[in-house]
N, C-alpha and C positions, 0 to 999 in steps of 0.2 A: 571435499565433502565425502568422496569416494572413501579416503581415508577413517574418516572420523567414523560411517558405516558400519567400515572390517572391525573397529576397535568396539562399536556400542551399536551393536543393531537396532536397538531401539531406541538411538538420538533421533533429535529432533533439531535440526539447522534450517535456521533463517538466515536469506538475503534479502535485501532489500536492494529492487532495482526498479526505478519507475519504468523502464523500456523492456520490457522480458518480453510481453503479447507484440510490442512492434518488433524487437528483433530475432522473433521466433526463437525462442529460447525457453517458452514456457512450457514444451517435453523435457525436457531436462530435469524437471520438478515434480513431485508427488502432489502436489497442492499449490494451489496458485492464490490469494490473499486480498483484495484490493482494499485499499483505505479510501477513503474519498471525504469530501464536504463541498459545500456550496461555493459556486463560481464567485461570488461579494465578499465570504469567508475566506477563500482562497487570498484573491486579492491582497484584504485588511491583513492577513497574516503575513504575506512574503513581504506586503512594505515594511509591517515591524521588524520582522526578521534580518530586511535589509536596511534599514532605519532611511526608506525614501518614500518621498511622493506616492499617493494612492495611484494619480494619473500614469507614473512613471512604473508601479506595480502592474497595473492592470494592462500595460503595452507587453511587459514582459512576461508577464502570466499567459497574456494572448498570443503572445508565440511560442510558448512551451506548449502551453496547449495542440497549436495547431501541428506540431508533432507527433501528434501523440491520439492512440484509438479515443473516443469518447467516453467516457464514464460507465455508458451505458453498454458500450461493446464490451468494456473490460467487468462488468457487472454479470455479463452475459457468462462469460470466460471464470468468472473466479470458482474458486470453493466454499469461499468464505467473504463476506462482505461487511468493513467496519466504516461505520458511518460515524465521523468527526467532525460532525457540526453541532455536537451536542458538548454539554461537560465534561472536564479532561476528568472525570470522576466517571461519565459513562461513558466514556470511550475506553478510561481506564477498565470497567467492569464488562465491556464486549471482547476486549483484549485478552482478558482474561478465560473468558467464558472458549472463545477460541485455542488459547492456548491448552486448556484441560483436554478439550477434543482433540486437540492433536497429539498431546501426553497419549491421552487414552486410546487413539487411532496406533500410535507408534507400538504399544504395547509396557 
């Protein structure tokens, strides 16, 4: 990212890492981002994702989780906050709305 800086000062690089607040890593970063959605939504999605059991989602969901700060500390922590429990149409449109501010924060 250093790199890609020197050549465009005014890019704009995303990662995506769900652990950045746990593994102190979010100095490293101009902005810090959280997406989030509801604990049921969580679930229903990683079973389709995984094509298994809700039961068998929601064990593994509950231990990802329990890794990880709570929604609410990482809400505390963000710059920006997108809430995907809504239509990938408004989630699409806060994504957006986000990324302008960060166009226009970069310069």
């Amino acid at each position: 990212m250093q790199e890609m800086g020197r050549q465009d000062p005014h890019a704009v690089a995303m990662v995506e890492a769900a652990l950045i607040l746990e593994a102190g890593a979010a100095e490293h970063f101009d902005r810090l981002i959280v997406v989030t959605c509801g604990a049921e939504q969580r679930v229903a999605r990683f079973a389709a994702r995984q094509k298994i059991e809700v039961e068998a989602a929601r064990k593994e969901v509950t231990r990802r989780m329990a890794a990880q700060l709570s929604d609410e500390e990482k809400m505390k922590a963000a710059d920006y906050v997108i809430d995907n429990s809504g239509s990938l149409e408004q989630t699409r449109e806060r994504v957006q709305g986000v990324w302008r501010e960060l166009r226009r924060e970069a310069g």
